[in-house]
C-alpha positions in Angstrom: -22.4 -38.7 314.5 -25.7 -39.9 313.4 -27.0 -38.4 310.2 -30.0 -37.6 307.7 -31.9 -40.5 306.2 -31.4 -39.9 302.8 -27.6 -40.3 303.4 -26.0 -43.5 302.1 -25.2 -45.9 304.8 -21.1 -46.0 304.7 -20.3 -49.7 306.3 -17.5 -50.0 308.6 -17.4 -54.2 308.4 -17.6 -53.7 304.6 -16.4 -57.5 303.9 -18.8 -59.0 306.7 -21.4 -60.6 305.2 -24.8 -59.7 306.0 -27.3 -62.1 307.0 -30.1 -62.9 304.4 -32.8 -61.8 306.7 -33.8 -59.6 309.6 -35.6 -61.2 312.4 -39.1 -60.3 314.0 -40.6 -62.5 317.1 -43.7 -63.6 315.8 -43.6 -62.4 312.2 -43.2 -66.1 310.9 -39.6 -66.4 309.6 -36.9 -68.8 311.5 -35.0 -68.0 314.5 -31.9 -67.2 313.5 -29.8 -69.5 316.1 -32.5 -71.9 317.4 -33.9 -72.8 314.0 -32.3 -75.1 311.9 -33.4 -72.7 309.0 -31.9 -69.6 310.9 -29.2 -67.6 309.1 -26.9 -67.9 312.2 -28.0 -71.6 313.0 -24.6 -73.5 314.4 -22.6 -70.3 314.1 -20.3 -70.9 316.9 -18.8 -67.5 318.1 -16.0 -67.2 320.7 -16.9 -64.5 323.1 -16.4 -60.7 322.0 -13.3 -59.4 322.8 -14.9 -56.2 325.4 -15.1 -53.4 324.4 -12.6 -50.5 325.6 -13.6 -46.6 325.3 -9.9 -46.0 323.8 -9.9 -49.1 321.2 -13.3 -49.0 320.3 -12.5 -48.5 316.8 -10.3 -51.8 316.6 -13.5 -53.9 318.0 -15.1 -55.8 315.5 -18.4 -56.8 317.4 -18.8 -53.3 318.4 -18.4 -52.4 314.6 -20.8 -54.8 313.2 -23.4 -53.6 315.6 -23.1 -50.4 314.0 -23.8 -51.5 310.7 -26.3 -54.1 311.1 -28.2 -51.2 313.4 -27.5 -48.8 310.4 -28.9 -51.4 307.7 -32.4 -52.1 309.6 -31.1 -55.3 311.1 -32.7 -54.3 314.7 -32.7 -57.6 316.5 -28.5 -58.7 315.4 -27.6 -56.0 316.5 -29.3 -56.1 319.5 -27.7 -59.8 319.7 -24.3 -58.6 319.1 -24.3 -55.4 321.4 -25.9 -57.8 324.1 -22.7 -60.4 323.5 -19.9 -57.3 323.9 -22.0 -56.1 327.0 -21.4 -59.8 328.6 -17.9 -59.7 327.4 -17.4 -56.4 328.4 -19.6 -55.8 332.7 -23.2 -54.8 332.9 -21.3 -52.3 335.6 -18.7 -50.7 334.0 -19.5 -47.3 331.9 -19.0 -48.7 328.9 -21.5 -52.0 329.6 -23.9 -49.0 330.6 -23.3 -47.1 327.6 -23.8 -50.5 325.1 -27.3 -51.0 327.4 -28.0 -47.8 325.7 -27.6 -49.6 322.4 -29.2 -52.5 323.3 -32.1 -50.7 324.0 -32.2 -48.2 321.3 -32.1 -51.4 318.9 -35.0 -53.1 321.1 -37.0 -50.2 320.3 -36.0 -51.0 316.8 -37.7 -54.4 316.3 -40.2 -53.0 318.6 -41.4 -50.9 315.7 -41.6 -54.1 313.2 -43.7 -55.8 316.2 -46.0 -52.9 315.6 -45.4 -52.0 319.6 -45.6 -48.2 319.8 -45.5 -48.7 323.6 -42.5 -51.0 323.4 -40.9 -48.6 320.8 -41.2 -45.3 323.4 -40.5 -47.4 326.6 -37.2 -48.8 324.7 -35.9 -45.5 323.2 -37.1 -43.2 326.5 -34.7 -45.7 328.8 -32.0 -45.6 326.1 -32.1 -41.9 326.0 -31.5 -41.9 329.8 -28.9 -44.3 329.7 -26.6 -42.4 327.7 -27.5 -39.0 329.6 -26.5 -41.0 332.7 -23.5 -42.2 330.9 -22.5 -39.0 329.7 -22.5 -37.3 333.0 -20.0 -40.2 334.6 -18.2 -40.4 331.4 -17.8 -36.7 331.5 -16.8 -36.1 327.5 -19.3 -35.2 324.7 -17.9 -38.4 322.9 -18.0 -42.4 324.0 -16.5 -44.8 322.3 -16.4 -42.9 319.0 -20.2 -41.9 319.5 -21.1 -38.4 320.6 -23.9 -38.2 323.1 -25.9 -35.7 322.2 -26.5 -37.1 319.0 -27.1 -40.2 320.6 -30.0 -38.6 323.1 -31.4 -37.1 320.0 -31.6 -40.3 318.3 -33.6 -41.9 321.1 -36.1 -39.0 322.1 -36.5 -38.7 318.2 -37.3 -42.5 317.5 -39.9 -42.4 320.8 -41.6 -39.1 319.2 -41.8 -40.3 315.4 -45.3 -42.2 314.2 -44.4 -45.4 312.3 -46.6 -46.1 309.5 -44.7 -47.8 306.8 -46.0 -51.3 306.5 -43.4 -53.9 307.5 -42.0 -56.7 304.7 -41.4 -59.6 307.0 -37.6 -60.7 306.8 -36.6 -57.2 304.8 -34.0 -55.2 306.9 -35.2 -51.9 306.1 -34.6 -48.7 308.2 -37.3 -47.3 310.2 -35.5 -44.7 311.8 -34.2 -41.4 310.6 -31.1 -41.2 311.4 -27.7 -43.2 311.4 -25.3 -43.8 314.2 -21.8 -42.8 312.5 -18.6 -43.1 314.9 -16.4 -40.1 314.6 -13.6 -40.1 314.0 -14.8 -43.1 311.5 -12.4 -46.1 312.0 -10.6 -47.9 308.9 -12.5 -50.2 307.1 -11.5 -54.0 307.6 
C-alpha cells in the first residue's frame, strides 16, 4: 500500500541500524563501500537469501529496501534491491518485479542529482515494469505490494516538479508517497 506523505513512516527492520548518510554521485560525500570513509566501507555481506512471492515477508533484504526507500535513502536501497535481484534471476517474475524497484529508487537519487530527465525516464520504465509484471503475475498483489499503487507511485514521481533544495548526505523523502506491504509483516 503506499500512503500520504504526512503519514509517519512505520519501519519493518525497526532494530537495523540506519546508515549515517544518504549517498548522491557527485554531491561530495564518500562512497559508501569504495571509500574508506563510507558508511558501508568493509561491510562484508553474504548474498541475499532471493526473494520468494510467498515468503516475501520473512526476507530481510527485501524488508530493509522498503524502509531505507521509505526514509529517503534512494541509492541503499537501490543497492540492496539490486543484490536480492542477483540472488533472486533477472528472469524470473519476481527479479522483474524488484527491477521495478530498482528503478523507481534510481529515479529517486535521480531527483537529488537534480536530473528531471533521469527522474521521468527512471519512474516511466518502473511504471512499465510492474504493469508487465502484473499481467504475468496475474494478482493485484506481489510480494506483499499491490500494483496499482505501485504504477501510481511511478507515473506520480515522473509527473511531480521537484523544487526543494537538496542537503547533501540528509536522507529526506522527495516523494509523496510510501511503499507499505500489506498485509504488513512482523517487525524483527
Amino acid at each position: 500500500m503506499i500512503q500520504a506523505d504526512q503519514e509517519e513512516v512505520v519501519r519493518l527492520l525497526p532494530s537495523a541500524e540506519l546508515p549515517k548518510y544518504t549517498y548522491v554521485p557527485g554531491a561530495g560525500s564518500p562512497h559508501p563501500i569504495r571509500d574508506p570513509r563510507g558508511h558501508s566501507h568493509s561491510r562484508k555481506q553474504p548474498p541475499p537469501q532471493a526473494l520468494d512471492a510467498e515468503s516475501w515477508a520473512e526476507n530481510r533484504t527485501y524488508l530493509w529496501a522498503i524502509d531505507l526507500f521509505n526514509l529517503g535513502y534512494y541509492w541503499e536501497a537501490h543497492e540492496e534491491w539490486e543484490r536480492l535481484w542477483r540472488s533472486t534471476g533477472a528472469d524470473t517474475t519476481v527479479g522483474r518485479f524488484l527491477k521495478g524497484l530498482i528503478k523507481l529508487s534510481a529515479a529517486g537519487v535521480k531527483v537529488r542529482e537534480n536530473s528531471l530527465h533521469g527522474v521521468r525516464r527512471h519512474a516511466a520504465s518502473a511504471g512499465e515494469v510492474f504493469a508487465d509484471v502484473a499481467a504475468e503475475a496475474g494478482s493485484d498483489f506481489f510480494c506483499g505490494l499491490e500494483f496499482t499503487h505501485l504504477q501510481y507511485a511511478a507515473d506520480r514521481a515522473a509527473q511531480l516538479l521537484y523544487k526543494n533544495p537538496y542537503t547533501p548526505g540528509k536522507a529526506t523523502r522527495v516523494f509523496p508517497f510510501l511503499i507499505q506491504p500489506h498485509p504488513m509483516p512482523l517487525s524483527y
